[in-house]
C-alpha positions in Angstrom: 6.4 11.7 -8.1 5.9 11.6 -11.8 3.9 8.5 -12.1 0.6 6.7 -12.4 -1.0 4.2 -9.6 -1.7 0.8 -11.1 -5.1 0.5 -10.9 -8.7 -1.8 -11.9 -10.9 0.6 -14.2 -13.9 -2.0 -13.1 -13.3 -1.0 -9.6 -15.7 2.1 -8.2 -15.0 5.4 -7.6 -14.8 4.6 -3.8 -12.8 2.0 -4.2 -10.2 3.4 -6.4 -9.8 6.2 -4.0 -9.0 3.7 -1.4 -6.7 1.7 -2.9 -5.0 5.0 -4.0 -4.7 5.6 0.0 -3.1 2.4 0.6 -0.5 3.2 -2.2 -0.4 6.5 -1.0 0.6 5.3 2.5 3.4 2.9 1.8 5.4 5.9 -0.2 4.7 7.8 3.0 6.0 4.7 5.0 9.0 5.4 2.8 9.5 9.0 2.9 8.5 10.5 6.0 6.8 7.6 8.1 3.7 6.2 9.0 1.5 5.0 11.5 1.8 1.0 12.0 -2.2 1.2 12.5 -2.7 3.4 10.0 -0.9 1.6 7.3 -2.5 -1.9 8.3 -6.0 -0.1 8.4 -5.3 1.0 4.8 -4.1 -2.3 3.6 -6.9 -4.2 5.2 -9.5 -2.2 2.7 -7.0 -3.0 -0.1 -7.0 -6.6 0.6 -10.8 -6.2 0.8 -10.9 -4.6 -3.0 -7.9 -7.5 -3.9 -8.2 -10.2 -2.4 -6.4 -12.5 -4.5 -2.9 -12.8 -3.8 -2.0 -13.2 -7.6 -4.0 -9.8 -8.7 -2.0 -8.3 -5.5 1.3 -9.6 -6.5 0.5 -7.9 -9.7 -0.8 -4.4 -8.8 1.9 -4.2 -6.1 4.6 -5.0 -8.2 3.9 -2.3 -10.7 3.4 0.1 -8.2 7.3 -0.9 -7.1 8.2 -0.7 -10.6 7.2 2.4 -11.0 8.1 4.3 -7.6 10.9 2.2 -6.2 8.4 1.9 -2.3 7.9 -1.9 -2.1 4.7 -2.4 -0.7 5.7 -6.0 0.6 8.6 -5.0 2.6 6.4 -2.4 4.2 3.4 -4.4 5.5 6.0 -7.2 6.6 7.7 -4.8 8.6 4.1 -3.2 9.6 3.1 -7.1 10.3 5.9 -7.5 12.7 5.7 -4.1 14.7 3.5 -3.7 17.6 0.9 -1.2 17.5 1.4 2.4 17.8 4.9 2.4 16.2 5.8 4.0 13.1 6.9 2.7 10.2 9.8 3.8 8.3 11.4 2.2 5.5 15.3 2.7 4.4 
């Protein structure tokens, strides 16, 4: 994909490289599949880097803007599987 990942140039280097992971695994949750677990493990340390729902409203919806994935259909559908299933969005 031919874009940039929105992200905080206050956050640190760790944490940039982990929200990149999260955004990373809802395009794979979109293209290939992913791990239930694994997805929610990556959005719990993005909700740990954002917690406020406005700044995640935000960040997530460029992200869709840009790639098309919607990262709130995937961790509602993530939400409702059990765990061990895989994820994959239409």
């Amino acid at each position: 994909m031919e874009y940039q990942y929105p992200i905080d140039y206050h956050w640190t280097t760790d944490e940039i490289i982990d929200v990149i992971k999260f955004y990373d695994a809802i395009e794979r949750a979109y293209e290939k599949g992913i791990e239930r677990d694994e997805l929610m493990t990556n959005y719990r340390r993005f909700k740990e880097i954002v917690p406020s729902k406005s700044e995640e409203k935000t960040l997530c919806g460029e992200f869709e803007e840009m790639s098309g994935y919607s990262s709130y259909r995937a961790i509602k559908k993530a939400k409702n599987a059990s765990s061990g299933d895989r994820i994959i969005m239409k």
